[in-house]
KOLTORBA-440007 format. One line per field, with one value per residue (C-alpha): z, x, y; residue in one letter. Coordinates in nm, 2 decimals, decimal comma, always signed. Each point is the difference from the previous one (the first is absolute). Layout:
KOLTORBA-440007
Z: Z | ... $
X: X | ... $
Y: Y | ... $
aa: A | ... $
This chain:
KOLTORBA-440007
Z: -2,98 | -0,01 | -0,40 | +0,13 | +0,08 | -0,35 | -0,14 | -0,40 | -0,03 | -0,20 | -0,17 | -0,10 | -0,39 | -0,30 | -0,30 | -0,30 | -0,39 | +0,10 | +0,23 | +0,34 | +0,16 | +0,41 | +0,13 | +0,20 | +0,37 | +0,18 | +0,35 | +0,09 | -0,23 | +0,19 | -0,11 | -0,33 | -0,29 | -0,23 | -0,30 | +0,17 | +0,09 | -0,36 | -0,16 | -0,18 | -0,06 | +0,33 | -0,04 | +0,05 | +0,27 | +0,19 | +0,30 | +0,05 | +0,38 | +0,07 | +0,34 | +0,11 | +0,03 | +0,14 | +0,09 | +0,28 | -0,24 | +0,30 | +0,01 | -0,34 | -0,22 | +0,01 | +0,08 | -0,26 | -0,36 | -0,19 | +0,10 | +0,33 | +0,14 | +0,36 | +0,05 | +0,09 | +0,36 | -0,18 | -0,22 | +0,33 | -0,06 | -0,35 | +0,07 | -0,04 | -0,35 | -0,05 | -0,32 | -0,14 | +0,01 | -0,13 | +0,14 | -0,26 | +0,07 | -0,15 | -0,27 | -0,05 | -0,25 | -0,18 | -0,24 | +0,19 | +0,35 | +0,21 | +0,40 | +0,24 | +0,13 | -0,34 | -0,04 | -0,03 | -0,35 | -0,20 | +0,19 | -0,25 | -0,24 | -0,07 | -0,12 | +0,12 | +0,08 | +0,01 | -0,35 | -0,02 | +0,25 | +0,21 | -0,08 | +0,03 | -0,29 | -0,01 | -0,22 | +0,05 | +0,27 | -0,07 | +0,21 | -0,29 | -0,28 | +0,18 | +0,04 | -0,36 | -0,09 | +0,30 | -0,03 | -0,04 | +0,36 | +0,16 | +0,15 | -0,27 | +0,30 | +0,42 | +0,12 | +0,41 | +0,22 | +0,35 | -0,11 | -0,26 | -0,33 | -0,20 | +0,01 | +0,21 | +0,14 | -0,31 | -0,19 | -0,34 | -0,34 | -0,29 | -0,35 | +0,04 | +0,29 | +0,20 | +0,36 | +0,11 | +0,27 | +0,30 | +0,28 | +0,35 | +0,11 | +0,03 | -0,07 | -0,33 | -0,12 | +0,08 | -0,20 | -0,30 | +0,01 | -0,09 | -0,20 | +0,15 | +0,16 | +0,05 | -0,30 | -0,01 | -0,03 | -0,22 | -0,25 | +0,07 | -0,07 | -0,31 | -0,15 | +0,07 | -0,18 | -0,27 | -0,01 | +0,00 | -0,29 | -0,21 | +0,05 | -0,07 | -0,37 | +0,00 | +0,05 | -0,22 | -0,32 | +0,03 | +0,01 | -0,32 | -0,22 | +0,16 | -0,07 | -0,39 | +0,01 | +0,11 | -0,11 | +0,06 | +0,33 | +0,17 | -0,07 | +0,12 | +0,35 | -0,03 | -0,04 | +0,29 | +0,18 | -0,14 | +0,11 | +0,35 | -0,04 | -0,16 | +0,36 | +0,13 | -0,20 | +0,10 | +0,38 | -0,04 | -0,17 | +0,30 | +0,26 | -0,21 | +0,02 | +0,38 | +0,04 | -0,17 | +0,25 | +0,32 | +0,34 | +0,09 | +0,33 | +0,24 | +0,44 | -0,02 | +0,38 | +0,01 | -0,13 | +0,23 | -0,11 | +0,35 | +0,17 | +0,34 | +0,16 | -0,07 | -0,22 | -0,01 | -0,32 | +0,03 | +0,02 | -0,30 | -0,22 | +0,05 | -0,04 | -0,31 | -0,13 | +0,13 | -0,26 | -0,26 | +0,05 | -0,03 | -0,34 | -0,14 | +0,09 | -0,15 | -0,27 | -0,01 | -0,03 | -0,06 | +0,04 | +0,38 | +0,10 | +0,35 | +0,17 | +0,32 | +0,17 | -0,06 | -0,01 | +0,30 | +0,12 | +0,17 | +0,36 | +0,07 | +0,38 | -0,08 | -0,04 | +0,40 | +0,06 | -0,21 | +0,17 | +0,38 | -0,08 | -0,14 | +0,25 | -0,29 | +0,00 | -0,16 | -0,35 | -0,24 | -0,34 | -0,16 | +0,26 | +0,03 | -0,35 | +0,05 | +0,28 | +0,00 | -0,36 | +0,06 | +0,37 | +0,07 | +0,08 | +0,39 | -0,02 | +0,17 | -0,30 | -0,28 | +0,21 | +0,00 | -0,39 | +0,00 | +0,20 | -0,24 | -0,33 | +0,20 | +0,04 | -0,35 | -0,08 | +0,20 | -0,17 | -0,29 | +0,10 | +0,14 | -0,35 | -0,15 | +0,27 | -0,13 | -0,38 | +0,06 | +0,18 | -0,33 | -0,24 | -0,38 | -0,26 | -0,03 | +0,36 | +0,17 | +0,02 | +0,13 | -0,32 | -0,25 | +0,17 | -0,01 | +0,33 | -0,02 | +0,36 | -0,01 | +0,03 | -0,13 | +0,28 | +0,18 | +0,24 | -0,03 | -0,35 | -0,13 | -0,23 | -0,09 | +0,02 | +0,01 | +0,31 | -0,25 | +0,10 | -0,29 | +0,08 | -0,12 | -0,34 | -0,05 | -0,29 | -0,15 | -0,04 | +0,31 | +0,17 | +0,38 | +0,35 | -0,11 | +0,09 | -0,37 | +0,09 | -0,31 | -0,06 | +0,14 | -0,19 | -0,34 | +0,01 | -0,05 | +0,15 | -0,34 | -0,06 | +0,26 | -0,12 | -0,37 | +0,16 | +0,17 | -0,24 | -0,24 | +0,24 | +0,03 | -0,34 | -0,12 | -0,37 | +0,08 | -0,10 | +0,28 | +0,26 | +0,01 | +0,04 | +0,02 | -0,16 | +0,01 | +0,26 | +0,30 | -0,08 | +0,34 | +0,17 | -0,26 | -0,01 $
X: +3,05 | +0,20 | +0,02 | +0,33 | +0,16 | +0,05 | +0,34 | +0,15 | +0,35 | +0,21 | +0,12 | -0,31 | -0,02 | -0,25 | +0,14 | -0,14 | +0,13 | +0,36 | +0,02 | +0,05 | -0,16 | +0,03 | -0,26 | +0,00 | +0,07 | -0,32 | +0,02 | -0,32 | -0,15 | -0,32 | +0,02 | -0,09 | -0,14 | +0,24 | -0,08 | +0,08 | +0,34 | +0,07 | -0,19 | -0,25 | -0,34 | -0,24 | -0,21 | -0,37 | -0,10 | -0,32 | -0,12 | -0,35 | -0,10 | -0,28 | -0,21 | -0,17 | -0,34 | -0,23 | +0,05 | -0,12 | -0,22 | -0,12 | +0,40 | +0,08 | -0,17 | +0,00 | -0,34 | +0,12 | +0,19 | +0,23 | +0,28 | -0,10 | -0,11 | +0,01 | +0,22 | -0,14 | +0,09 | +0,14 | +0,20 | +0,19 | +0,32 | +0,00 | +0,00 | +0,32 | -0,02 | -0,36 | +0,10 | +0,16 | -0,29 | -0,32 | -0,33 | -0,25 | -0,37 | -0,20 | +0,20 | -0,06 | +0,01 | -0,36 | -0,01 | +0,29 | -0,19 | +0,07 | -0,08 | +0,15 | +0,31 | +0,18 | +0,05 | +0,38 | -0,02 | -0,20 | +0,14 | +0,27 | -0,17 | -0,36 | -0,12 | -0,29 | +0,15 | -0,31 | -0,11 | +0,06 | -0,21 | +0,22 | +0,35 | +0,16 | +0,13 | +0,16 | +0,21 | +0,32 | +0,03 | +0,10 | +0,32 | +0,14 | -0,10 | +0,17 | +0,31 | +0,01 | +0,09 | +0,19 | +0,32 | +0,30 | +0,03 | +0,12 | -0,32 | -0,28 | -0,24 | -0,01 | -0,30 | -0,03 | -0,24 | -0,11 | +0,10 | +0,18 | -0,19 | -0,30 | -0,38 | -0,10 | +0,34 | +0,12 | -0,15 | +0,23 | -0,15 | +0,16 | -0,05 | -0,24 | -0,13 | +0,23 | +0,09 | +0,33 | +0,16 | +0,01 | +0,28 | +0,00 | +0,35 | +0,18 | +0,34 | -0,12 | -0,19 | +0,38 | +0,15 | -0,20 | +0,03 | +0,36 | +0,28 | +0,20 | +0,31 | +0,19 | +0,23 | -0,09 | -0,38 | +0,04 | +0,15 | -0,30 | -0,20 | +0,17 | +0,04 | -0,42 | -0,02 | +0,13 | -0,15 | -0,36 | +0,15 | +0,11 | -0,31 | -0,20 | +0,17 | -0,02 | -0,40 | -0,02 | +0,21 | -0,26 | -0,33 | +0,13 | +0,04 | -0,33 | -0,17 | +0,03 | -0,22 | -0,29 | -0,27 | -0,14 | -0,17 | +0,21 | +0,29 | -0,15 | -0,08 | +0,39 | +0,14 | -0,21 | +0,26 | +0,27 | -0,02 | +0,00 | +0,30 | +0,18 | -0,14 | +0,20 | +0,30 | +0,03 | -0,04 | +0,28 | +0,21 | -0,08 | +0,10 | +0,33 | +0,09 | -0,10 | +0,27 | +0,29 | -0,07 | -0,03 | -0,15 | -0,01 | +0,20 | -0,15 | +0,01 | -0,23 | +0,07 | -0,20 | -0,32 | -0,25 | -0,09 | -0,08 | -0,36 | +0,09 | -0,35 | -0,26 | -0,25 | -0,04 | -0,14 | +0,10 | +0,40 | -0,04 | -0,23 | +0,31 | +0,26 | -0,14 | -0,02 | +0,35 | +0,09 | -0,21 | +0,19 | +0,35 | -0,15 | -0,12 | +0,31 | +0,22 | -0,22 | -0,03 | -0,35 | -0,20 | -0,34 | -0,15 | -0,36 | -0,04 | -0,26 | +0,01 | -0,20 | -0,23 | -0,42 | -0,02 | +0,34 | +0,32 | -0,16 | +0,25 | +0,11 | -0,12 | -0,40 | -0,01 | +0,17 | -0,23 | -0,28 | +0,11 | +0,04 | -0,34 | -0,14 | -0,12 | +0,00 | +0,27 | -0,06 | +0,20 | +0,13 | -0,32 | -0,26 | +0,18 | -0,07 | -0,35 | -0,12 | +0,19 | -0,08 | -0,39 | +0,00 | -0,09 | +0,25 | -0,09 | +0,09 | +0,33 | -0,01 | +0,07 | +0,24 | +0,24 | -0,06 | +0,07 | +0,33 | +0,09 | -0,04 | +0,15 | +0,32 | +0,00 | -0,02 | +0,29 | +0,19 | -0,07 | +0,10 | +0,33 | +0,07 | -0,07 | +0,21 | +0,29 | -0,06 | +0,02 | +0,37 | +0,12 | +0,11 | -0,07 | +0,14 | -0,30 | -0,19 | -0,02 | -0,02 | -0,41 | +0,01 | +0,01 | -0,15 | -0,34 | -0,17 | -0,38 | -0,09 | -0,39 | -0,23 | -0,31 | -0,25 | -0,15 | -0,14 | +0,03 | -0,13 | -0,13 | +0,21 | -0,21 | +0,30 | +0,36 | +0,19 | +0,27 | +0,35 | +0,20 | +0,28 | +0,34 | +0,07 | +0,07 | +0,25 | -0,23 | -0,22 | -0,25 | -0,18 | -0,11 | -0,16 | -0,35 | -0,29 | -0,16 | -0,33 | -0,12 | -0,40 | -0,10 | +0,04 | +0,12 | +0,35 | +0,20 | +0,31 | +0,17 | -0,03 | +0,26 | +0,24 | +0,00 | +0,10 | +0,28 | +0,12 | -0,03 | +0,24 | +0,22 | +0,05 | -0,15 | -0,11 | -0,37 | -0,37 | -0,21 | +0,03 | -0,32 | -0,27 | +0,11 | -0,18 | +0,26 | +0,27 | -0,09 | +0,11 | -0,03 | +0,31 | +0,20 | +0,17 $
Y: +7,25 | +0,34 | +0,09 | +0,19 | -0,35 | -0,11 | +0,11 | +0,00 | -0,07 | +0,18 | -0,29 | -0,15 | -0,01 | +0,08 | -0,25 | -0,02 | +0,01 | -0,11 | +0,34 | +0,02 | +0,32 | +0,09 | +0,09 | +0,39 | -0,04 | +0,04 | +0,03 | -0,16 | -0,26 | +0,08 | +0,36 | -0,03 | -0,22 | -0,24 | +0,23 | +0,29 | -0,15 | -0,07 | +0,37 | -0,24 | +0,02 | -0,05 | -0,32 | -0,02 | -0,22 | -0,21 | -0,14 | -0,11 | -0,12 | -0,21 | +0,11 | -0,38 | -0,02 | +0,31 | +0,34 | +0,23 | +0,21 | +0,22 | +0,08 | +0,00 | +0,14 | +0,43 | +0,16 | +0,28 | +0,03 | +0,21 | +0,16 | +0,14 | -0,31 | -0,13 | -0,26 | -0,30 | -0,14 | -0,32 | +0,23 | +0,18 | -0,20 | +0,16 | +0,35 | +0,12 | -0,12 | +0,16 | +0,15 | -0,31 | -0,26 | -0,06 | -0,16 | -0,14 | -0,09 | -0,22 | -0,16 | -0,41 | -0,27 | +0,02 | -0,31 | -0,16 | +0,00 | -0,28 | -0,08 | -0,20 | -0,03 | -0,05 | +0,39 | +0,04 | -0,23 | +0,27 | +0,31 | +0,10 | -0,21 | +0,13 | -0,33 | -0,18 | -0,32 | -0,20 | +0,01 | -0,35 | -0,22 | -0,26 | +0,23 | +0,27 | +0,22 | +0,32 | +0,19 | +0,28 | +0,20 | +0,35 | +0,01 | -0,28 | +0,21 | +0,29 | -0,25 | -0,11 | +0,40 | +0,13 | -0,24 | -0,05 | -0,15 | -0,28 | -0,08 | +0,08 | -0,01 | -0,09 | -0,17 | +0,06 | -0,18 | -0,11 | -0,35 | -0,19 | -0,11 | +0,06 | +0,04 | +0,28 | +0,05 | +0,16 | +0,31 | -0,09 | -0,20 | +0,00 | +0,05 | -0,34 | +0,08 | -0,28 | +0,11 | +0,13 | -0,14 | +0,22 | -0,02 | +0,14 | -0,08 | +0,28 | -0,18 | -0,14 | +0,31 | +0,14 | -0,22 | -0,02 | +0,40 | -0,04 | -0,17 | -0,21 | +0,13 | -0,38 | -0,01 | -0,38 | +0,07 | +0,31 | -0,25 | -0,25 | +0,28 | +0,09 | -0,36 | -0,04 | +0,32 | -0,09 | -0,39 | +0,15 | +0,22 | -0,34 | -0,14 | +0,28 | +0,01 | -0,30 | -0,02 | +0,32 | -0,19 | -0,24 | +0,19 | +0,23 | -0,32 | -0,15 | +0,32 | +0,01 | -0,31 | +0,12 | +0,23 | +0,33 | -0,01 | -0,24 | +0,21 | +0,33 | -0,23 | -0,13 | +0,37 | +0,07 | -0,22 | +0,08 | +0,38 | -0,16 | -0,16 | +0,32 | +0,12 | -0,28 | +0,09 | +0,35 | -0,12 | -0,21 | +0,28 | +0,23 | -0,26 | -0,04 | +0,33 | +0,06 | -0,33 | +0,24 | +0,29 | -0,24 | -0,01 | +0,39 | +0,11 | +0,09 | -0,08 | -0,34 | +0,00 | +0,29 | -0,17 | -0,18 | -0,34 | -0,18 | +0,13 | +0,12 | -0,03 | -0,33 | +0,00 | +0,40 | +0,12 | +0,35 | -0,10 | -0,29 | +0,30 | +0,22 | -0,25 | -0,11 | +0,45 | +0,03 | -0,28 | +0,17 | +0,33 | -0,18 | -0,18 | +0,36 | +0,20 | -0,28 | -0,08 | -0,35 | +0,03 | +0,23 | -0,12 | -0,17 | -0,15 | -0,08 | -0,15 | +0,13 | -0,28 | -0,26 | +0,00 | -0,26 | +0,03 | +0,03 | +0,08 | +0,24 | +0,05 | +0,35 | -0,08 | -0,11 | +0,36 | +0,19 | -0,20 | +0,05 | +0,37 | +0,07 | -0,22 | -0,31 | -0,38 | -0,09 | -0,12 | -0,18 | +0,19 | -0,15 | +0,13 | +0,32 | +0,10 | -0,12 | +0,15 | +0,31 | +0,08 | -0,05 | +0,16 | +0,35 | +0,30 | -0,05 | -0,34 | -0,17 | -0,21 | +0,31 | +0,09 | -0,31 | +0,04 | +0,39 | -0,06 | -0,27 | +0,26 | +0,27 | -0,23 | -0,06 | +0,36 | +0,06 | -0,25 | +0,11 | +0,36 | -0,13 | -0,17 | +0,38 | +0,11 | -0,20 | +0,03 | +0,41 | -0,01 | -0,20 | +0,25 | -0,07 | +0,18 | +0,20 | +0,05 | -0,28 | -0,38 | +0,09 | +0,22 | -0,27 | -0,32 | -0,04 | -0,15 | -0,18 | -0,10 | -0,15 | -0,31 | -0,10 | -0,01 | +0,24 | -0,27 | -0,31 | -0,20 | +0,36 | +0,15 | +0,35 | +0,21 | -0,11 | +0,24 | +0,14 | +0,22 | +0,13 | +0,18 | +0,09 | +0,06 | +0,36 | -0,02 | -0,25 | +0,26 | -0,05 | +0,24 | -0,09 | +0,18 | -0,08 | -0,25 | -0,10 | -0,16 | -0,14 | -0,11 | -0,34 | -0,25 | +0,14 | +0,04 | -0,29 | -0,05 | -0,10 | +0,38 | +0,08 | -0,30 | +0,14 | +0,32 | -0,11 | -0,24 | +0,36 | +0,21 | -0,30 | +0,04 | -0,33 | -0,02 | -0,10 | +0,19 | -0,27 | -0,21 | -0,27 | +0,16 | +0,40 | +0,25 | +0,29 | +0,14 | +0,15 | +0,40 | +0,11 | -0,16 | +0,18 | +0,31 $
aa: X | X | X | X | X | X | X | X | X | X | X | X | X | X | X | X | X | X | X | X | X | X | X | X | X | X | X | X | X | X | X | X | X | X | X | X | X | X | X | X | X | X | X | X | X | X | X | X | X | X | X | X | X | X | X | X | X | X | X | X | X | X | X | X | X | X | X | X | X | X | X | X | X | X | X | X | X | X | X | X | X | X | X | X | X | X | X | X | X | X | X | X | X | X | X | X | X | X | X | X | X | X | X | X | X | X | X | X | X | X | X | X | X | X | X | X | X | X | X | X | X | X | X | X | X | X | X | X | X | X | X | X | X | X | X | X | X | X | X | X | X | X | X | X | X | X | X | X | X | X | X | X | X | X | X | X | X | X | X | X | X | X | X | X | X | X | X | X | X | X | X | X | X | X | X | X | X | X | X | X | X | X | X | X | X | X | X | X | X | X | X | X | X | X | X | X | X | X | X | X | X | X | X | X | X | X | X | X | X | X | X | X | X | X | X | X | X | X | X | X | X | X | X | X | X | X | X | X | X | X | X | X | X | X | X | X | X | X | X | X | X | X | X | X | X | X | X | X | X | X | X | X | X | X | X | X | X | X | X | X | X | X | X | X | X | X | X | X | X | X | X | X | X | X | X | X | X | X | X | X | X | X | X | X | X | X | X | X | X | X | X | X | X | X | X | X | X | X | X | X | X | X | X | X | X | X | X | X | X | X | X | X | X | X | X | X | X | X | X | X | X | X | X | X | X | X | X | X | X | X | X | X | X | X | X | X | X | X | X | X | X | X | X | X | X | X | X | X | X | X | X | X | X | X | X | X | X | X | X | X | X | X | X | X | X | X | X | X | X | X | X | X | X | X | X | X | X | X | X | X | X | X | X | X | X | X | X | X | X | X | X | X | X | X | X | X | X | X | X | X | X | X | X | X | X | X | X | X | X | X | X | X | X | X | X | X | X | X | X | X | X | X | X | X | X | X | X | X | X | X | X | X | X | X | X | X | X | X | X | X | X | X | X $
């Protein structure tokens, strides 16, 4: 998808206290961000991406650090942005280690989700506590995937620790991005807004006169609750608000919802960042996670073409990430893996390509978005040190065009969360279990 294709009409609207405001004429919708459209402040933004299973660690990681590093031959797509992203070595969860295939549950999470024998537990993810502080948007958060639903298909929990539905369908994720433009369902929308807004009071009348009743330390557990449900209340003032300013204009024809090739991950990673880039520059949400595939699975068409070129049997998803994460550099088998992290770096790089032609009011869309791209395995089952791309982030306060290799097994991976959640701007001091930012991703 061409950012260029999306257009803003110079009737749409702003309303808001009674007042009617037109919006300046912008040539280009694709050109530049919503708030620089409208003069206002630039929002802070997030999108974590979940790399399956192994990694090619012969290809990955960088054989030197600092600033003069070599890049490493995973990295190639990533050049032209060399000063602009980040790669961290050796930072895992330590007291929230797991193994197995159940990896994308604790990710973003940092919890050990086997505490409890026979279940699994967990608690938030930091991409939530970053969307409880970065609103007001229509979507407080977009959970992306490989497939529908939960488990290990999404890489959101909330503030319990409950799974958040992924989706994968590109014409779903497009509609839950936006308002809707129907003047039949925008009054739908409006009239449930405002139902879950009488029962809410209604539920909250309630709980106030139940609440005098009861003693000290059952009311500290029942204000608990209610601070959730002034969460609720403020989410439902936002969408409220986004329902008086309408669907923004822009070319919809112009957006690619229908997969041209079969079963390609390449085209359905970028199709997915495309939608990511419309959902920034609009701001209807301002926080992503995307898994970008599953620990056993899809078998895209593209593992047999990896395999024929390097010469390989051709291995499922599951096998790939097996054997080509355990098999030495000479092997056909690292290279199917290599090819498949050197795709991802590439998409990753086109996604940076397209956040940098967005204009903000400050820099650029890439200026004040901050991109995680990592997994949790080196090789299959062994999670030693988590393959880890910052990038973006410059008006955020980021500093990038280093390799930060960290000592084995003693920094954990909550370190970098807290820091990002920091430069987003989120009120928090630690994130599980961190023990203090990580200073040298910031300027």
């Amino acid at each position: 998808m061409n950012p260029k294709t999306f257009s803003i009409s110079r009737r749409s609207f702003l309303r808001g206290l009674g007042a009617t405001l037109a919006l300046p004429y912008l040539e280009v919708m694709g050109s530049a961000t919503a708030a620089a459209a409208v003069g206002a402040r630039e929002p802070r933004r997030l999108a974590c991406f979940y790399i399956p299973g192994a990694i090619g660690r012969h290809g990955w990681f960088p054989k030197d650090t600092g600033r003069d590093y070599t890049l490493a031959p995973s990295h190639k797509p990533l050049e032209r942005h060399r000063d602009q992203f980040t790669v961290l070595t050796n930072l895992l969860h330590i007291t929230g280690r797991i193994s197995g295939h159940v990896h994308p549950y604790n990710w973003l999470t940092g919890h050990n989700i086997n505490l409890t024998p026979g279940t699994i537990t967990n608690t938030v993810s930091m991409d939530q506590v970053a969307a409880k502080h970065l609103g007001p948007t229509w979507l407080p958060s977009l959970a992306l995937s490989f497939a529908d639903g939960v488990g290990t298909a999404t890489l959101s929990r909330n503030s319990l620790g409950v799974d958040i539905p992924a989706t994968a369908n590109y014409r779903a994720v497009f509609e839950r991005l936006f308002p809707p433009a129907d003047k039949d369902q925008l009054r739908d929308a409006k009239a449930r807004v405002a139902l879950n807004r009488s029962i809410l009071d209604t539920a909250v009348g309630s709980v106030k006169d139940f609440q005098k009743q009861l003693g000290n330390v059952d009311r500290q557990a029942l204000d608990q609750y209610l601070e959730s449900i002034r969460d609720v209340e403020k989410r439902l003032n936002d969408s409220e608000e986004i329902l008086k300013r309408g669907r923004p204009k822009f070319d919809e024809a112009g957006v690619q919802l229908v997969a041209g090739g079969k079963n390609r991950m390449q085209e359905h990673i970028e199709l997915m960042m495309d939608l990511v880039v419309l959902g920034f520059q609009t701001d209807m949400t301002r926080v992503v996670t995307h898994s970008l595939g599953g620990e056993g699975g899809p078998n895209y068409e593209e593992y047999k073409d990896w395999a024929n070129k390097a010469g390989a049997p051709i291995r499922g998803a599951h096998d790939v990430h097996h054997k080509g994460g355990q098999a030495a550099a000479d092997s056909p088998d690292f290279s199917v893996i290599q090819s498949r992290d050197e795709m991802l770096c590439a998409c990753l790089a086109r996604l940076m390509d397209k956040l940098k032609a967005v204009q903000a009011r400050d820099g650029t869309l890439l200026d004040h978005t901050v991109l995680l791209m990592g997994g949790a395995q080196i090789s299959s089952h062994s999670g030693k040190s988590f393959p880890t791309l910052l990038a973006g982030g410059r008006k955020l306060g980021f500093r990038h065009g280093q390799h930060v290799k960290f000592e084995q097994e003693k920094k954990p991976m909550s370190n970098l969360y807290l820091t990002i959640l920091q430069q987003l701007g989120c009120p928090v001091t630690a994130f599980k279990e961190s023990t203090g930012i990580i200073s040298e991703v910031l300027a």
